[in-house]
C-alpha positions in Angstrom: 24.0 -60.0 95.5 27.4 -60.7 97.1 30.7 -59.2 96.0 33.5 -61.9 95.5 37.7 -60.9 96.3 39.4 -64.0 96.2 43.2 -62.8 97.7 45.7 -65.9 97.1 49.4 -65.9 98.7 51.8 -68.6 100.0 52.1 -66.4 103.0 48.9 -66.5 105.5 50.5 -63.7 107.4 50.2 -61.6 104.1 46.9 -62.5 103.6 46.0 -61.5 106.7 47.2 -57.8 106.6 45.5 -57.8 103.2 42.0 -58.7 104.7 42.5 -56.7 107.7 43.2 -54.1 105.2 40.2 -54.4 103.3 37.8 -54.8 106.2 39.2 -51.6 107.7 38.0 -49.9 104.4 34.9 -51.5 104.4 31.6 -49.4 103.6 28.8 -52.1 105.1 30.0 -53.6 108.7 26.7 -55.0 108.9 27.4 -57.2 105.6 28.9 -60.6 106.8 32.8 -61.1 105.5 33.1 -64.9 104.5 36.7 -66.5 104.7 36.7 -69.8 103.8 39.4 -71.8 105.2 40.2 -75.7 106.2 40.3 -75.8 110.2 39.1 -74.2 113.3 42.5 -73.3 114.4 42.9 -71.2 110.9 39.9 -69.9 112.0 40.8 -68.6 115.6 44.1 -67.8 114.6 42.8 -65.3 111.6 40.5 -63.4 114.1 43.3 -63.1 116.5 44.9 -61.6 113.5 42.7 -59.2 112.7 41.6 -58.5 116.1 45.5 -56.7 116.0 45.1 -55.5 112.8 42.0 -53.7 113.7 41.7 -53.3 116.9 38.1 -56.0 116.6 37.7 -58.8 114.5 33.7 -59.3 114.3 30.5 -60.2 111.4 32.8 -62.6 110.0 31.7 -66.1 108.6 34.2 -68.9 108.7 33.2 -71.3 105.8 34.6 -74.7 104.4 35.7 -75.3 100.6 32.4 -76.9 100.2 29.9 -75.5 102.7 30.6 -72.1 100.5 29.4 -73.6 97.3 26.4 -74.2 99.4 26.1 -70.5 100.2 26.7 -68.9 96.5 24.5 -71.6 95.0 
């Protein structure tokens, strides 16, 4: 069963330190983290993010709107 935080901000930057946050507290780093965004360069530019953040940005899943409703469903 997969756990579900849905974050929302009208700053990415702040939803960046949040996520960073929470995978940083993270029990399982084997279990995949999904972010579902709307382009590749969201995509690159959130792991660079993170990468900062953390130190690594890795097991993370980079999902469309609708290629996620594939996944839960």
């Amino acid at each position: 069963m997969m756990n579900y935080n849905l974050h929302t901000a009208s700053d990415v930057n702040l939803l960046t330190g949040k996520f960073a946050e929470n995978l940083k507290a993270s029990e399982n780093i084997f279990i995949p983290s999904y972010v579902i965004t709307t382009n590749y360069g969201l995509n690159n530019w959130i792991k660079l993010q993170l990468a900062e953040h953390n130190g690594i940005a890795a097991n993370l899943r980079f999902v469309k709107n609708e290629e996620f409703t594939d996944i839960i469903v």
